[in-house]
C-alpha positions in Angstrom: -6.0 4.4 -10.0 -7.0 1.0 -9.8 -4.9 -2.2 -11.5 -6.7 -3.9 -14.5 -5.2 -6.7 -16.8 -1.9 -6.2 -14.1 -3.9 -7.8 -11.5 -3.6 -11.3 -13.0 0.3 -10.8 -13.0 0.6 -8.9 -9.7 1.4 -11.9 -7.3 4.3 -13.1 -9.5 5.6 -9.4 -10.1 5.7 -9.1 -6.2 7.2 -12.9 -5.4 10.5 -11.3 -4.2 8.4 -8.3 -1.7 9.1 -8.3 1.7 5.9 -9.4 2.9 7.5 -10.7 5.9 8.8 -7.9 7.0 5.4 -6.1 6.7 3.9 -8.2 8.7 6.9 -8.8 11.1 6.6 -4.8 11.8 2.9 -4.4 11.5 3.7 -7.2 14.7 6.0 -5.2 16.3 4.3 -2.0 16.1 0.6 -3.5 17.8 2.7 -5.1 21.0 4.4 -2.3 21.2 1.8 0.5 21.2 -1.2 -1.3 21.4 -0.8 -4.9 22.7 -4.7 -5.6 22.9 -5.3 -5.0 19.4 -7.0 -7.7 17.4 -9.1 -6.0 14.3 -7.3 -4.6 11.2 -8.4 -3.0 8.6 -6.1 -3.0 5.4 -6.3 0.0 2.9 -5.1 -0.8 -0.5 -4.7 -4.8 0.1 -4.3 -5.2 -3.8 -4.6 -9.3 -3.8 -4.7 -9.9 0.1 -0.5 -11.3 0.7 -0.3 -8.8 3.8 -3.6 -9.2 5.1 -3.5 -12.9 4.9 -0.3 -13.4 6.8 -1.7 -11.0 9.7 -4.7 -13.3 9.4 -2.5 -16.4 10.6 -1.1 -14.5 13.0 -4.8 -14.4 15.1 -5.6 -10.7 14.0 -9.4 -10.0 12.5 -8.9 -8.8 9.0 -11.0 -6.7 6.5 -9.5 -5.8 3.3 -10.7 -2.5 1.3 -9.5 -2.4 -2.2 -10.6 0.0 -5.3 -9.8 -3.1 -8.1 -12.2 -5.8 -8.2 -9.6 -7.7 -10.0 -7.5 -7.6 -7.0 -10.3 -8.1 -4.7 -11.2 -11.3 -7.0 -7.9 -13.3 -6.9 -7.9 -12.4 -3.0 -11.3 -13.8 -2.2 -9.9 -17.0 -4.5 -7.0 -17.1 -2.5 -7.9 -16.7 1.5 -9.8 -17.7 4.2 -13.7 -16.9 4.4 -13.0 -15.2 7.6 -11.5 -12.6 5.6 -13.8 -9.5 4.9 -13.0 -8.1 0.9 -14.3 -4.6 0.5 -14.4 -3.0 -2.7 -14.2 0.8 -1.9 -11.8 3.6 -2.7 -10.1 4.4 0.4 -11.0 8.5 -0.1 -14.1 7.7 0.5 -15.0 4.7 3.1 -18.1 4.0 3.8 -19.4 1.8 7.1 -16.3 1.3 8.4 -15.7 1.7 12.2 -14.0 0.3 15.6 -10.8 -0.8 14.5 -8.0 -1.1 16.5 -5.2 -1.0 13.8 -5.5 0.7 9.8 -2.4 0.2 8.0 -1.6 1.0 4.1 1.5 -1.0 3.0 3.7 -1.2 0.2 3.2 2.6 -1.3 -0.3 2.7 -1.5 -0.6 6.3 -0.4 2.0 7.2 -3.1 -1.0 6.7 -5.7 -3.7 9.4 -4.1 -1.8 12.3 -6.8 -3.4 14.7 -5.4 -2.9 16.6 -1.7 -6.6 16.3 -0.8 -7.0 12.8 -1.5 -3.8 12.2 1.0 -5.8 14.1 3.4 -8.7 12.4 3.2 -7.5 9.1 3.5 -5.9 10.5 6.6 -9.3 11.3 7.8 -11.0 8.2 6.8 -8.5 6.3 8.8 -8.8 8.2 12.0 -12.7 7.3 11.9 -12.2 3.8 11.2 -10.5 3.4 14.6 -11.6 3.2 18.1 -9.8 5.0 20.5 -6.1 4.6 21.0 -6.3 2.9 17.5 -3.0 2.8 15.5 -3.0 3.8 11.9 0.6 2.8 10.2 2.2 3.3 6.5 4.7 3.5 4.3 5.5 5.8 1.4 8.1 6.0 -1.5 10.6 9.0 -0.2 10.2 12.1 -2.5 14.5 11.1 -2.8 13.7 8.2 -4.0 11.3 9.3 -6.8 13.1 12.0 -8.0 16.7 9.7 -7.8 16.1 6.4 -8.2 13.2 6.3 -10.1 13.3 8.9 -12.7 14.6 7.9 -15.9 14.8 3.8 -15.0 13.9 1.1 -16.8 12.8 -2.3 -15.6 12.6 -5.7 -17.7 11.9 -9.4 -16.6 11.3 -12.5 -19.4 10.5 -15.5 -18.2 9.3 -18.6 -20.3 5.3 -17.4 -19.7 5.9 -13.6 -18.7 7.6 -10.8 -20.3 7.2 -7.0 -19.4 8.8 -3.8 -19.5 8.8 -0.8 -17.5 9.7 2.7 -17.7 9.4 5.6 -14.9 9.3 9.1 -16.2 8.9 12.6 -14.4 4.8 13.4 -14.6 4.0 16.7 -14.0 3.0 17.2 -10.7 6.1 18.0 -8.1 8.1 14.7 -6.9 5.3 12.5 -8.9 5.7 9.5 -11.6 4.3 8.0 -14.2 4.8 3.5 -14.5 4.2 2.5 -18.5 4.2 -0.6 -18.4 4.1 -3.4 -21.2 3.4 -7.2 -20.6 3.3 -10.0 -22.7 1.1 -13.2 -20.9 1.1 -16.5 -23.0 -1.9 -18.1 -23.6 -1.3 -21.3 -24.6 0.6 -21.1 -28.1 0.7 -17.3 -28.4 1.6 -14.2 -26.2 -1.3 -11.9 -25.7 0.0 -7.7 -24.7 -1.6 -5.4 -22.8 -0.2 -1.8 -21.5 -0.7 -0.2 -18.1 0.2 3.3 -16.8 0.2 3.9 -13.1 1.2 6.9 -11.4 2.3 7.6 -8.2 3.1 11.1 -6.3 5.6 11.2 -3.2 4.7 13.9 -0.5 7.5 15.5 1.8 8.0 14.2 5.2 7.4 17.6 7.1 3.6 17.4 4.5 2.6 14.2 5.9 3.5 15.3 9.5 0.9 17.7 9.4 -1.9 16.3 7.8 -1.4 13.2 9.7 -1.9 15.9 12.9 -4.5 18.1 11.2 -6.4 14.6 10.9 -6.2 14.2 14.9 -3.7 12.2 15.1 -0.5 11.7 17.6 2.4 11.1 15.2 4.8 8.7 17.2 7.2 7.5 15.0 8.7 7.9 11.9 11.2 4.8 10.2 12.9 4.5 7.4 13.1 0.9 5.5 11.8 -1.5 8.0 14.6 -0.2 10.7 12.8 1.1 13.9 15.1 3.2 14.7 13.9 7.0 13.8 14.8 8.6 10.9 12.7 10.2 8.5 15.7 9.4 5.9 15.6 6.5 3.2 13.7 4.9 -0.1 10.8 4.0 2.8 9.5 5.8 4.7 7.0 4.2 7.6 4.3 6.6 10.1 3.8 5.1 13.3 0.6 7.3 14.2 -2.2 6.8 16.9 -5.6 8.4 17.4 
């Protein structure tokens, strides 16, 4: 699933996201495991917020995204010393000798299907070099099925309006985002609809594909705490290859 129309919206939608934190424990994470790391690659980068900051902070970035919409405001919005890549991150192409992958802010949640999760896996253990660290987050399967279920989420501002409802899909511990935004163009409001889905994955499941993929699982954190616990709305994989 890639974001269309939502991608001229995104950045305001996400004004209030903890991108410093992200950053702040992508930080941590590198001096503590792997203080000589300087290349990052950045699976699902959407319009570039977390890869930019890392990019002040001296790292070499690449971003890998599957929207070209997304790609398009983060080109527009960064440094030239950022590389954009428009790829799905099941299937990367050319990409190797990394010292860092990471996948932020639920990306993973959106691969809906077991194989896709595995493969991604994969993908990122041949994007690094040796002793490379791969780290992520995903939405708890708790917090799909009991926070998420059955919401619905509203914002209207003078320009931006949307709506938002989370229903059970199909698939175990997986839901479906509509979404409905009205944009003003000058004297009128234009709509458009999106629906997003997104699938979370047991703890113990991610644990062994992350090992079937190669690599040494070090860590697991809940909601930017680094103390371990497999336990909360976020859940964050401290793994290295």
């Amino acid at each position: 699933m890639s974001y269309g129309k939502m991608a001229q919206v995104y950045d305001r939608l996400m004004a209030d996201a903890p991108y410093d934190q992200w950053e702040a424990y992508t930080s941590h994470m590198l001096k503590t495991y792997h203080p000589n790391a300087k290349r990052i690659l950045d699976l699902g980068c959407g319009t570039g917020e977390i890869t930019r900051r890392l990019h002040e902070k001296g790292f070499l970035m690449t971003g890998v995204d599957l929207s070209e919409d997304m790609l398009t405001i983060a080109e527009q919005q960064s440094s030239s010393a950022i590389q954009w890549l428009n790829q799905d991150i099941t299937n990367l192409e050319g990409l190797a000798d990394y010292d860092c992958v990471i996948s932020f802010c639920d990306v993973i949640n959106y691969l809906t299907e077991e194989e896709q999760v595995k493969a991604t896996f994969s993908n990122a253990y041949t994007a690094l070099s040796a002793s490379g660290m791969f780290l992520f987050d995903v939405h708890s399967v708790e917090h799909v099925t009991e926070d998420l279920y059955g919401q619905t989420f509203a914002e209207v501002y003078d320009d931006l309006s949307y709506i938002w409802f989370c229903d059970p899909a199909n698939e175990p511990n997986s839901v479906i985002h509509d979404l409905t935004f009205f944009v003003q163009d000058q004297a009128q409001y234009q709509r458009f609809d999106e629906q997003h889905k997104q699938r979370a994955y047991p703890a113990q499941k991610l644990k062994q594909w992350i090992q079937e993929a190669g690599f040494n699982l070090l860590q697991i954190h809940a909601d930017f705490d680094t103390t371990p616990s497999d336990r909360g709305d976020r859940l964050f994989f401290v793994c290295q290859k």
